[in-house]
N, C-alpha and C positions, 0 to 999 in steps of 0.2 A: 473470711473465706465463705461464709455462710450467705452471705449478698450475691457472691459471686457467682455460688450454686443457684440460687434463684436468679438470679437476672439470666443466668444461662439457659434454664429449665424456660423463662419467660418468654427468652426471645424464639428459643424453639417453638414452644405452642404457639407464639405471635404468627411463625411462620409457616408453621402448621394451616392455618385462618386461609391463607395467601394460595395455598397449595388446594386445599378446598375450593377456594372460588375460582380458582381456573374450572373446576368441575371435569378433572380430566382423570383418570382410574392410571394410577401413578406403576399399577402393576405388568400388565405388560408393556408398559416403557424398560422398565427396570430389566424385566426379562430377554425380550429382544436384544436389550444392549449387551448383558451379560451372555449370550449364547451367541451375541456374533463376534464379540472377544473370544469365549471358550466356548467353541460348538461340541466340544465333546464335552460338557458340563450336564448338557441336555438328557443324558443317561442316566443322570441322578436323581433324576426327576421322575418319581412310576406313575403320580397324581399331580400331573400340573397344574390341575385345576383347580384342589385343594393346596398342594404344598408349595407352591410360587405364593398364595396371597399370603398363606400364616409364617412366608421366611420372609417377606418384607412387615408382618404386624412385629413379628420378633426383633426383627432389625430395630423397626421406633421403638420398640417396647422398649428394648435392652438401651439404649441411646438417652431415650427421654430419663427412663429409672434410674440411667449413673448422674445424670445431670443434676435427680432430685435427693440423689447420696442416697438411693436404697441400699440396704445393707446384703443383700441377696443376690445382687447384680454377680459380685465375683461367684458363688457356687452354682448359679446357674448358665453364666458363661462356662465353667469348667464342665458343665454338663454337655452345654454346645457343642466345646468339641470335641469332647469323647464322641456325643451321639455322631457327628456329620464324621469320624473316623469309619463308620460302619459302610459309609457309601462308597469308601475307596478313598487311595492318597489325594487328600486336596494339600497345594501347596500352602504354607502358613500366609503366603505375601497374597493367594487369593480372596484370602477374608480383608484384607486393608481395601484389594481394588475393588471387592464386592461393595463394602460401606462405603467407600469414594464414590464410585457409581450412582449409590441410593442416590448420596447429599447431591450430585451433581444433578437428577433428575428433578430432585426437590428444588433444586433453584432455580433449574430452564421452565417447570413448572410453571412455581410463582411468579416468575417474569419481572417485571419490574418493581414489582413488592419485598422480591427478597432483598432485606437490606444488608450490608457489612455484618451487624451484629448477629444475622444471624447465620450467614458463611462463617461469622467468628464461633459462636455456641456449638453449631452443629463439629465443624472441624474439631474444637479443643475435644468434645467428647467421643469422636473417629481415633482420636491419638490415643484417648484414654481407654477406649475399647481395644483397640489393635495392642495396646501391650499389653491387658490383661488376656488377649487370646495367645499373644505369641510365650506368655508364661504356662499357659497350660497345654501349649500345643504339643 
């Protein structure tokens, strides 16, 4: 298992590389998208100019860290979603299409660099994120 975690972690950063040299600011892609699925999301936001970029560093952070088996990943997911309860009922299925979303940006990004393996990484670790938020939700 311990290969699998790195090769996963590897092909993430690989694709990370891919998503840089487009040189495209992957944040307000992310946001746009997200706000014209949920336009009333938009209220949740009082600093979108600070809290839009540190909710997609969070997104990778938490992604890449489960990949590398941090051991902190679950308590501070559990933190997540206590903290984003404060902002008012989000439904639990909008944190899965939230991460969907990211990964989906990240690979029109990359273009034609993103390869399977890393649709494969990135997904396996969206599955593993989405149940450990729907256990603390």
């Amino acid at each position: 298992m311990a290969a699998t975690v790195l090769d996963a972690r590897a092909a993430m950063e690989q694709s990370l590389d891919a998503v840089a040299e487009a040189g495209i600011d992957i944040v307000p892609v992310v946001f746009a998208r997200l706000f014209a699925a949920h336009p009333q999301d938009r209220a949740m936001f009082h600093n979108p100019g600070a809290s839009e970029g540190a909710m997609v560093t969070e997104i990778m952070t938490m992604l890449l860290a489960q990949a590398a088996g941090e051991p902190w990943v679950p308590m501070m997911m559990r933190h997540q979603v206590a903290t984003h309860h404060d902002h008012g009922l989000i439904p639990v299925e909008r944190y899965r299409q939230t991460l969907d979303l990211f990964i989906d940006v990240l690979a029109e990004t990359a273009g034609p660099r993103w390869l399977p393996a890393h649709e494969q990484a990135w997904r396996g670790e969206v599955d593993r994120l989405s149940a450990l938020i729907e256990k603390h939700y």
